[in-house]
C-alpha atoms as an extended CHARMM CRD file, in Angstrom:
* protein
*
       271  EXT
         1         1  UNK       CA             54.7130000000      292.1850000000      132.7590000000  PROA      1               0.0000000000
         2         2  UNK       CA             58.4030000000      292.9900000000      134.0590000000  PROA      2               0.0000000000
         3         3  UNK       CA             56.7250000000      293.4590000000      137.5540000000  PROA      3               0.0000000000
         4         4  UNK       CA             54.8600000000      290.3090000000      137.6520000000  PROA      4               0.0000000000
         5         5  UNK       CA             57.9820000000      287.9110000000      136.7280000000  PROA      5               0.0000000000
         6         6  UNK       CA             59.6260000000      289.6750000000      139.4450000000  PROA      6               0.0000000000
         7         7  UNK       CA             57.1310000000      289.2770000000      142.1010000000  PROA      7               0.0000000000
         8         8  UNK       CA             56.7020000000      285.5370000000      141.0410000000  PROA      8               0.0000000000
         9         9  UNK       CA             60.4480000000      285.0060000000      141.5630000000  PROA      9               0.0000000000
        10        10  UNK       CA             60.5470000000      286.5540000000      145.0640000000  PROA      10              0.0000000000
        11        11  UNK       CA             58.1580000000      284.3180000000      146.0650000000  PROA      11              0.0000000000
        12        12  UNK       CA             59.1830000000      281.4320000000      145.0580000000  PROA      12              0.0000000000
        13        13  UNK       CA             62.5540000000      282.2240000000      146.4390000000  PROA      13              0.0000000000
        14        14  UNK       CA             60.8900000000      283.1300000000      150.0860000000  PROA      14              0.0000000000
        15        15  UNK       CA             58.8610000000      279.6620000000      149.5560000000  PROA      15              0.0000000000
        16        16  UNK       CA             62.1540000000      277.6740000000      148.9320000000  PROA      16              0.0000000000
        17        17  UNK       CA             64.0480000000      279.1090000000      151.6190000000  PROA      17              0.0000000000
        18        18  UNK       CA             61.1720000000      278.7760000000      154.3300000000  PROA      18              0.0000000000
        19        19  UNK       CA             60.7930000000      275.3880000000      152.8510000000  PROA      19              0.0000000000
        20        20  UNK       CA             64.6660000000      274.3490000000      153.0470000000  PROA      20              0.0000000000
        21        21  UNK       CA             64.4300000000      276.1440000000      156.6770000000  PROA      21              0.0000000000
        22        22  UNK       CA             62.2010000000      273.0630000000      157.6970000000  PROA      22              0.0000000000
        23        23  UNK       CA             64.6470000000      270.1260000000      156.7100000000  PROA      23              0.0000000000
        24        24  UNK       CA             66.5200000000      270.2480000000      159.3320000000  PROA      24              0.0000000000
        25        25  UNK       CA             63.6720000000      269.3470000000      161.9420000000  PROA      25              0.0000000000
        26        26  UNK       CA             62.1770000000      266.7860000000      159.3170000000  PROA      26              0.0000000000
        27        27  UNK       CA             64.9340000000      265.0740000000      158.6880000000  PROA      27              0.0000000000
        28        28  UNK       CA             67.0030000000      262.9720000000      161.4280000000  PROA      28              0.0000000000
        29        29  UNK       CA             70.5160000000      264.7410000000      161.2280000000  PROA      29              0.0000000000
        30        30  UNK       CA             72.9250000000      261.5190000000      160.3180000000  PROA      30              0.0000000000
        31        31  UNK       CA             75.3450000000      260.5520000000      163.2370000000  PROA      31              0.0000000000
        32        32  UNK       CA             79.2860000000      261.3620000000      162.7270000000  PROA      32              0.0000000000
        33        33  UNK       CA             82.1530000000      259.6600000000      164.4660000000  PROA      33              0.0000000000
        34        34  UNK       CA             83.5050000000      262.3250000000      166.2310000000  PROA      34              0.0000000000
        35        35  UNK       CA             87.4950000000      262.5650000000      165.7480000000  PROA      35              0.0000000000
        36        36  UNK       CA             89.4130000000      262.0020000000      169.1200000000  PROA      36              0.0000000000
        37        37  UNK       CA             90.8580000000      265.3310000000      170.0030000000  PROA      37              0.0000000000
        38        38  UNK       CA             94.5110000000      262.9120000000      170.5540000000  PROA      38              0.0000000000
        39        39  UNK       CA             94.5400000000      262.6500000000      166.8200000000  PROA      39              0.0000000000
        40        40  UNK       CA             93.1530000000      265.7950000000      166.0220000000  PROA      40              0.0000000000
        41        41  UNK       CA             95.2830000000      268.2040000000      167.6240000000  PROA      41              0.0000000000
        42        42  UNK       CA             98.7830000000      265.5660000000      167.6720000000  PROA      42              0.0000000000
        43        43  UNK       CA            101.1290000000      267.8560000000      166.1260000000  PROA      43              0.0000000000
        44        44  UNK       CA            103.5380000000      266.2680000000      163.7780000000  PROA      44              0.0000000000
        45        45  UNK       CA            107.0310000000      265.1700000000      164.8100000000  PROA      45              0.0000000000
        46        46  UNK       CA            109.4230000000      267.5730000000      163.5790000000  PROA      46              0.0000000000
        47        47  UNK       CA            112.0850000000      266.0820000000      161.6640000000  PROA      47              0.0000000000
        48        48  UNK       CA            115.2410000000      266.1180000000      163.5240000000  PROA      48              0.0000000000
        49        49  UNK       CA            118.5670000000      268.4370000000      162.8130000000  PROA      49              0.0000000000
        50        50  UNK       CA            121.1750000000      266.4870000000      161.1140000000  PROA      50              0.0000000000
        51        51  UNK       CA            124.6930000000      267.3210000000      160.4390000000  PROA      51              0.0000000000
        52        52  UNK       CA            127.1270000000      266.1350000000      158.3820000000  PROA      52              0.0000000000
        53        53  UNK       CA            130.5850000000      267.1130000000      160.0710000000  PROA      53              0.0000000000
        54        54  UNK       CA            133.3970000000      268.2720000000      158.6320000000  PROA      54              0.0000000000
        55        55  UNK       CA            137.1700000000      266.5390000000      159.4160000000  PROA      55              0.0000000000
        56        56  UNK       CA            140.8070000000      268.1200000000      158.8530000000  PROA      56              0.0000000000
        57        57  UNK       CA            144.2680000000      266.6800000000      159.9090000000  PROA      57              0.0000000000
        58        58  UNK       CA            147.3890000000      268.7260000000      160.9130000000  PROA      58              0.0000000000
        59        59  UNK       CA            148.7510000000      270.2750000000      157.1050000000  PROA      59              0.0000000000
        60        60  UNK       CA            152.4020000000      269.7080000000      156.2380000000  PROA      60              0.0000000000
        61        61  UNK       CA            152.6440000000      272.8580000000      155.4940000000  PROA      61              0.0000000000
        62        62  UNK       CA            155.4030000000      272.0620000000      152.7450000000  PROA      62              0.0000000000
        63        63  UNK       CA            154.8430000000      273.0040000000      149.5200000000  PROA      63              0.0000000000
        64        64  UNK       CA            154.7210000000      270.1180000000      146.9360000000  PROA      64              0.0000000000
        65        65  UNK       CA            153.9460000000      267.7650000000      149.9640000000  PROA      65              0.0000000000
        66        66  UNK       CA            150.4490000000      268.0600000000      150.6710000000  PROA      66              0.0000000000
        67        67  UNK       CA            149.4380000000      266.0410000000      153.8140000000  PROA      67              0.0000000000
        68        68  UNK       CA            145.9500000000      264.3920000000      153.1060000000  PROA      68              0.0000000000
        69        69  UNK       CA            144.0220000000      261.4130000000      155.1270000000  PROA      69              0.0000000000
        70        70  UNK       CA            142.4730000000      258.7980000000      152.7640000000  PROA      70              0.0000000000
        71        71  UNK       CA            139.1800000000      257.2230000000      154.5190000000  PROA      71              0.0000000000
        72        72  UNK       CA            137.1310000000      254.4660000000      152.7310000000  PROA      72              0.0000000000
        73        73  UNK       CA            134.0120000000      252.8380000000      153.9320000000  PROA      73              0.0000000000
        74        74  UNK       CA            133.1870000000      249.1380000000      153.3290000000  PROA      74              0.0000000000
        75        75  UNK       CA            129.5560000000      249.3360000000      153.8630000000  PROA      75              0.0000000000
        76        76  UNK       CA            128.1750000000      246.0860000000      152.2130000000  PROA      76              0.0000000000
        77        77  UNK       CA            128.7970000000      244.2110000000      149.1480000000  PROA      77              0.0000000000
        78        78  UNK       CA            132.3830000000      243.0860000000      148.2040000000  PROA      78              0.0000000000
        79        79  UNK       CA            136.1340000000      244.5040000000      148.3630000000  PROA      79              0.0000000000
        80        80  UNK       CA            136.7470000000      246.6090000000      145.7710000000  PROA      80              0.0000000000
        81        81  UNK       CA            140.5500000000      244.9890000000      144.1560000000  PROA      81              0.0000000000
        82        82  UNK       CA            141.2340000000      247.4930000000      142.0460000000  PROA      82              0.0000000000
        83        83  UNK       CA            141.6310000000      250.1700000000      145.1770000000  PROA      83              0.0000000000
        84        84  UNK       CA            142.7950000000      247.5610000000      147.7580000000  PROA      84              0.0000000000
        85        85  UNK       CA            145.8800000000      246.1300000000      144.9390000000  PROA      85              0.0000000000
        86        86  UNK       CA            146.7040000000      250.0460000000      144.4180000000  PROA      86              0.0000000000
        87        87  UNK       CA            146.7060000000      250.7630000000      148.4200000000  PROA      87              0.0000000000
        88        88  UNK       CA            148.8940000000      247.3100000000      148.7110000000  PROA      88              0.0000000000
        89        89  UNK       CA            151.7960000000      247.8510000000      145.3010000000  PROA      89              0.0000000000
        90        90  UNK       CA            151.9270000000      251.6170000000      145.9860000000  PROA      90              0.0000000000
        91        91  UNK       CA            152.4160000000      251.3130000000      150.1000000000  PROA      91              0.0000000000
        92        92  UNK       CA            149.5650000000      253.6920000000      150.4150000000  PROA      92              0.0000000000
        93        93  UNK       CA            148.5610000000      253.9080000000      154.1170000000  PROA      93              0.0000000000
        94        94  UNK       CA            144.4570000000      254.5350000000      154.8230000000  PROA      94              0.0000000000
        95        95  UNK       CA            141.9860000000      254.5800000000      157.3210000000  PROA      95              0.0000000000
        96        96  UNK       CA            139.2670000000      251.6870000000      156.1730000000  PROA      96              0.0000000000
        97        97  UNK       CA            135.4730000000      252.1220000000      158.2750000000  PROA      97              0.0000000000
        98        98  UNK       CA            134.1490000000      248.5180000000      158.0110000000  PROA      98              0.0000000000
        99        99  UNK       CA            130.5890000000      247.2640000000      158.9090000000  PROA      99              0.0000000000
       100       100  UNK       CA            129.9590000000      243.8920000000      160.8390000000  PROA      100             0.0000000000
       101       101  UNK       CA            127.7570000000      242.5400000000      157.3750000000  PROA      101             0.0000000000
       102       102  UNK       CA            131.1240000000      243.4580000000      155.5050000000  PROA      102             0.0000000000
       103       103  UNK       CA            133.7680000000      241.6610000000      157.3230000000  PROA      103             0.0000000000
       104       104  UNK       CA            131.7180000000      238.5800000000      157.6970000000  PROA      104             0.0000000000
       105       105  UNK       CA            131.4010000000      238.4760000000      153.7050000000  PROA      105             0.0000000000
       106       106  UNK       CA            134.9260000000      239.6300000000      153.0150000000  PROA      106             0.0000000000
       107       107  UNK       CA            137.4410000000      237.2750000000      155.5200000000  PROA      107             0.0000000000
       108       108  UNK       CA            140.3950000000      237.3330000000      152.6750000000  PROA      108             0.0000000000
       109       109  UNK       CA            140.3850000000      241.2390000000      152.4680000000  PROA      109             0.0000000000
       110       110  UNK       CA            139.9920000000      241.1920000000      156.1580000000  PROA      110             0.0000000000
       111       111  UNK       CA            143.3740000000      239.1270000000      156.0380000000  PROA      111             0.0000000000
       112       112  UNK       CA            144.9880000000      241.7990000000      153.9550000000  PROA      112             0.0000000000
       113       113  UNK       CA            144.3650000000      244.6520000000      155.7370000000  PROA      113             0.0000000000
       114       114  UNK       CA            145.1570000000      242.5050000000      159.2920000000  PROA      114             0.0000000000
       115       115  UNK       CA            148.8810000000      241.6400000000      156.6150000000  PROA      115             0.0000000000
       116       116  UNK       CA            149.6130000000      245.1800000000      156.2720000000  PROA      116             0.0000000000
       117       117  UNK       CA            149.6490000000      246.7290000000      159.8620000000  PROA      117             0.0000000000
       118       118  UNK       CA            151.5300000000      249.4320000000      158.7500000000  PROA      118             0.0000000000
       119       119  UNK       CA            149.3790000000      250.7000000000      156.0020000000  PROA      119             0.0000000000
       120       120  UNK       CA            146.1300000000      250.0650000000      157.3560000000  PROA      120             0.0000000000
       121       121  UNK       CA            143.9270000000      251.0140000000      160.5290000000  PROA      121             0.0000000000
       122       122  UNK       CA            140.2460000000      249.7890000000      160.3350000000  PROA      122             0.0000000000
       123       123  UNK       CA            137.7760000000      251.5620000000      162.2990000000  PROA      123             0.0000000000
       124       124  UNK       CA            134.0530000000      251.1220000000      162.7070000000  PROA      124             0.0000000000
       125       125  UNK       CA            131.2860000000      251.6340000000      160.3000000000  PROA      125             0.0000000000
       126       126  UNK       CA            128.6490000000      249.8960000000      162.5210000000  PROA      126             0.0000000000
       127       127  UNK       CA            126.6840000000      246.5590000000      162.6540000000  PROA      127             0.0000000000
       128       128  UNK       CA            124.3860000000      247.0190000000      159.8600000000  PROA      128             0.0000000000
       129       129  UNK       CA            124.6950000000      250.1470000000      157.8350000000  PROA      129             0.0000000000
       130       130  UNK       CA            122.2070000000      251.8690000000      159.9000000000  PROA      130             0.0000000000
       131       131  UNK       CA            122.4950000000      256.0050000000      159.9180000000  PROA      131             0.0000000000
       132       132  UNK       CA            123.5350000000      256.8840000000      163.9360000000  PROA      132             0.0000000000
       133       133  UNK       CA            120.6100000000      259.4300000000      164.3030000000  PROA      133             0.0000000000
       134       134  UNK       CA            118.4290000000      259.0040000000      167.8120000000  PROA      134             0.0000000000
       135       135  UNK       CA            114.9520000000      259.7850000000      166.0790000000  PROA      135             0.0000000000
       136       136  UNK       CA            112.9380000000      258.1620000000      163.6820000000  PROA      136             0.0000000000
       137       137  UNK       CA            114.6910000000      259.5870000000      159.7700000000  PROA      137             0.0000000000
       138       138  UNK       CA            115.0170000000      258.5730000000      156.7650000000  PROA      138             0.0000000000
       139       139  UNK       CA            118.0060000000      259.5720000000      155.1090000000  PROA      139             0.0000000000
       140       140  UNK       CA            118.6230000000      258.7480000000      151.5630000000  PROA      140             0.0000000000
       141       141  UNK       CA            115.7520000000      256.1400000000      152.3190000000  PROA      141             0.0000000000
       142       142  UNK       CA            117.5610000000      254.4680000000      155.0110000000  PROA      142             0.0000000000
       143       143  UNK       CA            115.5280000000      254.2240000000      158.2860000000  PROA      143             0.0000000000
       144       144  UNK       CA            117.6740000000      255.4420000000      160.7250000000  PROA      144             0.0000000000
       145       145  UNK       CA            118.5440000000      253.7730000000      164.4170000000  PROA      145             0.0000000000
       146       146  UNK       CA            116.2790000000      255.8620000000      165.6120000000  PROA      146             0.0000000000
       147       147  UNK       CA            116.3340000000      255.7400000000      169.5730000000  PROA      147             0.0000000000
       148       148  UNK       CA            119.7980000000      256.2110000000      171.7000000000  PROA      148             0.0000000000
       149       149  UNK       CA            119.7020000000      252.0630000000      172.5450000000  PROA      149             0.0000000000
       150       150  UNK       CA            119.6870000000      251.9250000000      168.7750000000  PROA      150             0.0000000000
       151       151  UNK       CA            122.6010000000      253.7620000000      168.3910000000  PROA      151             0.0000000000
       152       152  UNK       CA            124.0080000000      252.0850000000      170.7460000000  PROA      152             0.0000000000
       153       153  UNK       CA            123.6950000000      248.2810000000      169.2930000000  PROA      153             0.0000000000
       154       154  UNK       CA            124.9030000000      249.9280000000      165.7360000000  PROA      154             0.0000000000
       155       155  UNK       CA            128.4070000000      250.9380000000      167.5020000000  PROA      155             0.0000000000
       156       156  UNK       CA            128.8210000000      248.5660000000      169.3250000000  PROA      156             0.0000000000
       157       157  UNK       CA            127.5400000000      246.0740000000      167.2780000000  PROA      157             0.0000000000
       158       158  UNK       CA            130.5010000000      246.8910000000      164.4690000000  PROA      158             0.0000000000
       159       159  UNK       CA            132.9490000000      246.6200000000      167.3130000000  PROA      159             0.0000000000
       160       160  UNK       CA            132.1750000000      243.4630000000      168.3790000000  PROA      160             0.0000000000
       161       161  UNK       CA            132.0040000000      242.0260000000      165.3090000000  PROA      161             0.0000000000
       162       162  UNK       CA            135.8350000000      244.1320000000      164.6110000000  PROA      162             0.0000000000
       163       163  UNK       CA            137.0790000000      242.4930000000      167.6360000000  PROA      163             0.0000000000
       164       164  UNK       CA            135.8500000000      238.5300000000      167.1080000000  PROA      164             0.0000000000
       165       165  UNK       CA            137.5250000000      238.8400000000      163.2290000000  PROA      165             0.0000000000
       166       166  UNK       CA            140.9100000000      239.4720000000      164.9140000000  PROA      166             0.0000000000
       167       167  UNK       CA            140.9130000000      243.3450000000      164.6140000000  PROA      167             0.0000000000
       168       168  UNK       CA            142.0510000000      245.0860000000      167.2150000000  PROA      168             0.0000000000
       169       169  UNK       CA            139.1420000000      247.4730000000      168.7960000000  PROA      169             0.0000000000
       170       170  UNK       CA            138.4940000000      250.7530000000      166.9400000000  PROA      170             0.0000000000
       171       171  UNK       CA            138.7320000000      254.1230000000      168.3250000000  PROA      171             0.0000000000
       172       172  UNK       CA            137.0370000000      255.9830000000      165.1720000000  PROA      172             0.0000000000
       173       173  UNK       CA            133.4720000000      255.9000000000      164.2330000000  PROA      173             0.0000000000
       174       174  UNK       CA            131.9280000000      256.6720000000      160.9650000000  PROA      174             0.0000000000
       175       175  UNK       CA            127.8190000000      256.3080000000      160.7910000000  PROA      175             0.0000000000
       176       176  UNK       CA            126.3080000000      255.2360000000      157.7580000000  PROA      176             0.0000000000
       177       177  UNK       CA            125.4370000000      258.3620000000      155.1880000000  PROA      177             0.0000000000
       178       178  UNK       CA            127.9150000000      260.4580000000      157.4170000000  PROA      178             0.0000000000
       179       179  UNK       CA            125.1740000000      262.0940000000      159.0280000000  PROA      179             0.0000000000
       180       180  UNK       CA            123.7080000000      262.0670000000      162.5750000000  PROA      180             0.0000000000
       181       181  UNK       CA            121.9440000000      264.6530000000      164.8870000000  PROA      181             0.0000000000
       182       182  UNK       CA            123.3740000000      266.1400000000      168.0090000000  PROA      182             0.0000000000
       183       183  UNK       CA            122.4410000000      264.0440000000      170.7440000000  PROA      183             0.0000000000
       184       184  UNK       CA            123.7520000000      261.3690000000      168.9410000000  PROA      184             0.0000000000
       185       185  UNK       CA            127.0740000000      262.7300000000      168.4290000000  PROA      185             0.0000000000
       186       186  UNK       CA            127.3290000000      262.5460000000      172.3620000000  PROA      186             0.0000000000
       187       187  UNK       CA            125.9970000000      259.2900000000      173.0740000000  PROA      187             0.0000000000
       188       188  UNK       CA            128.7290000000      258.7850000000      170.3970000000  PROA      188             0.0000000000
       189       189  UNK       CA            131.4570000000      260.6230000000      171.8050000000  PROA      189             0.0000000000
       190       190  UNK       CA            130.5450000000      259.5210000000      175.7390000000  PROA      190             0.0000000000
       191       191  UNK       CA            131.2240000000      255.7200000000      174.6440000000  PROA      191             0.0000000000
       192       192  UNK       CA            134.8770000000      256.6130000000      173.8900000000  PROA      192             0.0000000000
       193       193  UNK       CA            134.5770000000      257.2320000000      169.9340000000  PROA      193             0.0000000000
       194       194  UNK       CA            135.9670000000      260.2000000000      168.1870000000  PROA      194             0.0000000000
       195       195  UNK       CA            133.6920000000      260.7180000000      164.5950000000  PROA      195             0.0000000000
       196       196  UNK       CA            135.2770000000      260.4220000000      161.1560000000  PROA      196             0.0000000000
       197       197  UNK       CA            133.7380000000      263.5450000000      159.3130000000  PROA      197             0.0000000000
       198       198  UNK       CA            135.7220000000      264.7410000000      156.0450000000  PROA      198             0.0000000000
       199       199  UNK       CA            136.6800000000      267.3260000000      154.3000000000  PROA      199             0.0000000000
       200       200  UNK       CA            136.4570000000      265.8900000000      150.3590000000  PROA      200             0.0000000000
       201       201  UNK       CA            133.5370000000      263.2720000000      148.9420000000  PROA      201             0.0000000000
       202       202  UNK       CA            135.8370000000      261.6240000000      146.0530000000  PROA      202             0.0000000000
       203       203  UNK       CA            133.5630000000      259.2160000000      144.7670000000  PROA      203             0.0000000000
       204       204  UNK       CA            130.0690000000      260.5740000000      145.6100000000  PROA      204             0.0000000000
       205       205  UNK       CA            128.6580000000      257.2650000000      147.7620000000  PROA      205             0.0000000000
       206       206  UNK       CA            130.8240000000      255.3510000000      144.5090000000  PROA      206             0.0000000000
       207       207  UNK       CA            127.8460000000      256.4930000000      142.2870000000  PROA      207             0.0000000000
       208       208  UNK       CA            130.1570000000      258.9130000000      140.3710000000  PROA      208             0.0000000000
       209       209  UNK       CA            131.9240000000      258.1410000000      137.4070000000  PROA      209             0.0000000000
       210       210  UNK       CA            135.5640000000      257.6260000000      137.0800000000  PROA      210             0.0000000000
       211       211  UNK       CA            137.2540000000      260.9540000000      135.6660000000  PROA      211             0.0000000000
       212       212  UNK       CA            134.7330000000      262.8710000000      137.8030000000  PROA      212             0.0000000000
       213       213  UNK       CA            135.8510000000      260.6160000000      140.7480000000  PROA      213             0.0000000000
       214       214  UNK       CA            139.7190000000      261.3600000000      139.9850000000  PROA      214             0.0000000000
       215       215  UNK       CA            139.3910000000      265.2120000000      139.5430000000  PROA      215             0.0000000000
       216       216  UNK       CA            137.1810000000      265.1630000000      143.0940000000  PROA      216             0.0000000000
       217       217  UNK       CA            140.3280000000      263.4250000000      145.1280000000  PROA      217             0.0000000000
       218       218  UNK       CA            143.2740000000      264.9110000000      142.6880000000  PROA      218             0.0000000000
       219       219  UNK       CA            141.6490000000      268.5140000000      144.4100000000  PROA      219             0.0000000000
       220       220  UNK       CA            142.6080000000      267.3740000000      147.7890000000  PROA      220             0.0000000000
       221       221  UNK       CA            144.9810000000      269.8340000000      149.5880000000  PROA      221             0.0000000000
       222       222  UNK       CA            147.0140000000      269.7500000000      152.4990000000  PROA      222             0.0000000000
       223       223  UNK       CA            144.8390000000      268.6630000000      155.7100000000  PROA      223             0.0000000000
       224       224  UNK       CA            141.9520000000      267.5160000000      154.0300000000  PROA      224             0.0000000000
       225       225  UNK       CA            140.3740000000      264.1180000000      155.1220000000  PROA      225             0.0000000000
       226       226  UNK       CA            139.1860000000      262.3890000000      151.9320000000  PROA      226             0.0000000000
       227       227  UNK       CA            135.8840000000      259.6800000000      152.0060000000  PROA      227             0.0000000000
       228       228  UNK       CA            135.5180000000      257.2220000000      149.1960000000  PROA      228             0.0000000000
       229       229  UNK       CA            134.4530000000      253.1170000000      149.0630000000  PROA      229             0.0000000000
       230       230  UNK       CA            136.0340000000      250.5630000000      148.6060000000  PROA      230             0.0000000000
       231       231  UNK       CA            132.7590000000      248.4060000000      148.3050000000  PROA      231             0.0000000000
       232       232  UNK       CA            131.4050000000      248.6550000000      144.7950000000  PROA      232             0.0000000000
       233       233  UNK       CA            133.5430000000      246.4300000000      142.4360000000  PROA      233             0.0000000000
       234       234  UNK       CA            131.6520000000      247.0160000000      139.8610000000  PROA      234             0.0000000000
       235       235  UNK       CA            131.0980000000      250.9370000000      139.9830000000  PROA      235             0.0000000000
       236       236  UNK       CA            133.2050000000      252.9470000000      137.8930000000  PROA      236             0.0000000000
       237       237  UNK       CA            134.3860000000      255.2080000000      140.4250000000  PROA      237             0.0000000000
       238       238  UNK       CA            136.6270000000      252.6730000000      141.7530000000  PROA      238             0.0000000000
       239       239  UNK       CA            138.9170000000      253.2400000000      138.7030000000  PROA      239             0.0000000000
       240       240  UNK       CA            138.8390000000      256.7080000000      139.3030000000  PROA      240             0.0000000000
       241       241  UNK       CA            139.7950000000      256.1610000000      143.0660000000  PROA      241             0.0000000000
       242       242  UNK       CA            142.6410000000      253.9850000000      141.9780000000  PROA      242             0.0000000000
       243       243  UNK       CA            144.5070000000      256.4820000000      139.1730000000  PROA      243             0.0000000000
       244       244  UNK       CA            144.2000000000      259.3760000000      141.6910000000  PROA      244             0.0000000000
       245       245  UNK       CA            146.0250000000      257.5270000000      144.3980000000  PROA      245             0.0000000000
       246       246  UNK       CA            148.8330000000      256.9880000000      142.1400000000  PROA      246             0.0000000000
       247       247  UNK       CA            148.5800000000      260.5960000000      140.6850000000  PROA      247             0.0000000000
       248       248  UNK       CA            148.8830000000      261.9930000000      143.7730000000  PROA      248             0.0000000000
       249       249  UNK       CA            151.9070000000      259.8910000000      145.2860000000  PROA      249             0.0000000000
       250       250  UNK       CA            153.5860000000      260.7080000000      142.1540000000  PROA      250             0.0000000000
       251       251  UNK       CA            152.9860000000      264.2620000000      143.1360000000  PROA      251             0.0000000000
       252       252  UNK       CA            154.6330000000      263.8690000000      146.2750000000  PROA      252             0.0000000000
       253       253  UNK       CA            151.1230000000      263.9180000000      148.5470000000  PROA      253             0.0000000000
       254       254  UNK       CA            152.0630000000      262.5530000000      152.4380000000  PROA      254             0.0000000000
       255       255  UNK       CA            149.0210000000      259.7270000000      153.2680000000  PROA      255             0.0000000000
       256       256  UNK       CA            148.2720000000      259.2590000000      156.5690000000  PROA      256             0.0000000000
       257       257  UNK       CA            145.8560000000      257.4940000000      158.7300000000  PROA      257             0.0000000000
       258       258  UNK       CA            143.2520000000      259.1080000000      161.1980000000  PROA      258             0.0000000000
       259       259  UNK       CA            145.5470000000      257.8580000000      163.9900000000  PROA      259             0.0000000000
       260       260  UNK       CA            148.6320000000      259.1900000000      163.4560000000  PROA      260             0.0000000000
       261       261  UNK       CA            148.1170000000      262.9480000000      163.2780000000  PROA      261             0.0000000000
       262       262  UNK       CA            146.1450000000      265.6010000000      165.0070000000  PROA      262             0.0000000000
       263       263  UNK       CA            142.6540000000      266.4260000000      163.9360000000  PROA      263             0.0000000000
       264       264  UNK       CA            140.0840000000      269.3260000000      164.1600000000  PROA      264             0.0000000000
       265       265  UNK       CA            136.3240000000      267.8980000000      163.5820000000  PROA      265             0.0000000000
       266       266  UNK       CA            133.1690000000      270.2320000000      163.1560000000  PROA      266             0.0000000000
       267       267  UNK       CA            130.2040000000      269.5420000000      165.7190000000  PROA      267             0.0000000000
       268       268  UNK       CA            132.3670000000      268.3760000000      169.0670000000  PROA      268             0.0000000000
       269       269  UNK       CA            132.6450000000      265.0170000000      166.7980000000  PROA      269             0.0000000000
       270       270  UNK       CA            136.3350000000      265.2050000000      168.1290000000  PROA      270             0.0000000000
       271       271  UNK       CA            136.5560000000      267.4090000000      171.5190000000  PROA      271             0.0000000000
């Protein structure tokens, strides 16, 4: 009985497959689009190397009198009173990167800074915000110039827009998110910029809170180039920002701007 259930099977297997061995001729095969090989084979654009470059000044080298450099960026949004009234009462010189969108919204802190020559030396923080990086990026989901002619309207975009508020032409540039690839740093560096890296991120892009904010920029040490904002009004680290500024004066810390000291910046973002 075993015998004959096999010998049944085997044949209907050998019928099936002679059988499914036919299709192909009986049925039209179906046409498909063929892929173009352009599309096919592309292989996908590698993401470009970004830096984010490091910035010391000359230390003091006296104990108790810590030499630091206090940077702020005014990306967007409004002036920030609470820093700028500290940096004003406590005769607290800094080095303040502005955007062309900021200065157009903020003409009375514009008027300030332009008060207090001796205190303050704005630099440029581009036209719009845009990261200085010559390839297509996104970097903390902002699209970045992304060509060298791009990079090139972002600088001197801010500049322009520095110059026809009455500020007098920057030397320093700071892109936005701090990063930027190579070939970028050149273009950078052949108009006639030297790039503001740093050495301590006190507020954490202003998204930190207020004692972390303090103990970040209280650790500053002699030489270090410190980057907060003085954008976000509303942002708790701005009260953090303020009572570390005062902290440290009362500790004897020497502020300086970018300008008046030497510098050593990662990247040839200062050679």
């Amino acid at each position: 009985m075993n015998r004959i259930l096999l010998a049944s099977a085997f044949l209907l297997v050998s019928i099936s497959a002679a059988f499914a061995d036919e299709i192909p001729s009986a049925l039209p095969t179906p046409a498909v689009s063929p892929v173009p090989a352009a599309i096919s084979l592309a292989p996908k654009a590698p993401a470009p190397k970004l830096v984010e470059p490091h910035l010391h000044i000359a230390r003091s080298n006296i104990a108790g009198h810590a030499r630091i450099a206090l940077t702020f960026d005014a990306c967007m949004g409004q002036a920030d009173e609470r820093i700028l009234s500290t940096l004003v009462r406590e005769r607290i010189p800094a080095t303040i990167f502005v955007t062309a969108r900021w200065v157009k919204r903020n003409p009375a802190a514009v008027a300030v800074f332009l008060q207090n020559p001796d205190l303050f030396e704005l630099e440029n923080h581009g036209q719009n915000h845009i990261p200085a990086v010559d390839t297509p990026a996104l970097i903390y989901g902002i699209a970045s110039a992304g060509s060298p002619q791009a990079v090139r309207q972002e600088v001197e975009g801010g500049a322009a827009a520095m110059v026809a508020a009455g500020i007098p032409a920057p030397h320093w540039f700071r892109g936005s998110t701090a990063k930027y690839d190579l070939s970028a740093i050149g273009e950078i560096r052949a108009m006639g910029y030297r790039i503001a890296g740093y050495s301590v991120n006190g507020d954490g892009g202003s998204l930190l809170g207020a004692v972390v904010t303090e103990k970040r920029i209280a650790s500053a040490k002699d030489g270090d180039v410190v980057i907060s904002h003085i954008n976000q009004p509303t942002h708790a680290a701005g009260e953090g920002v303020a009572k570390a500024l005062v902290d440290l004066k009362a500790k004897g810390t020497q502020f300086v701007r970018l300008g008046d000291v030497e510098d050593t910046g990662d990247d040839k973002t200062t050679e």
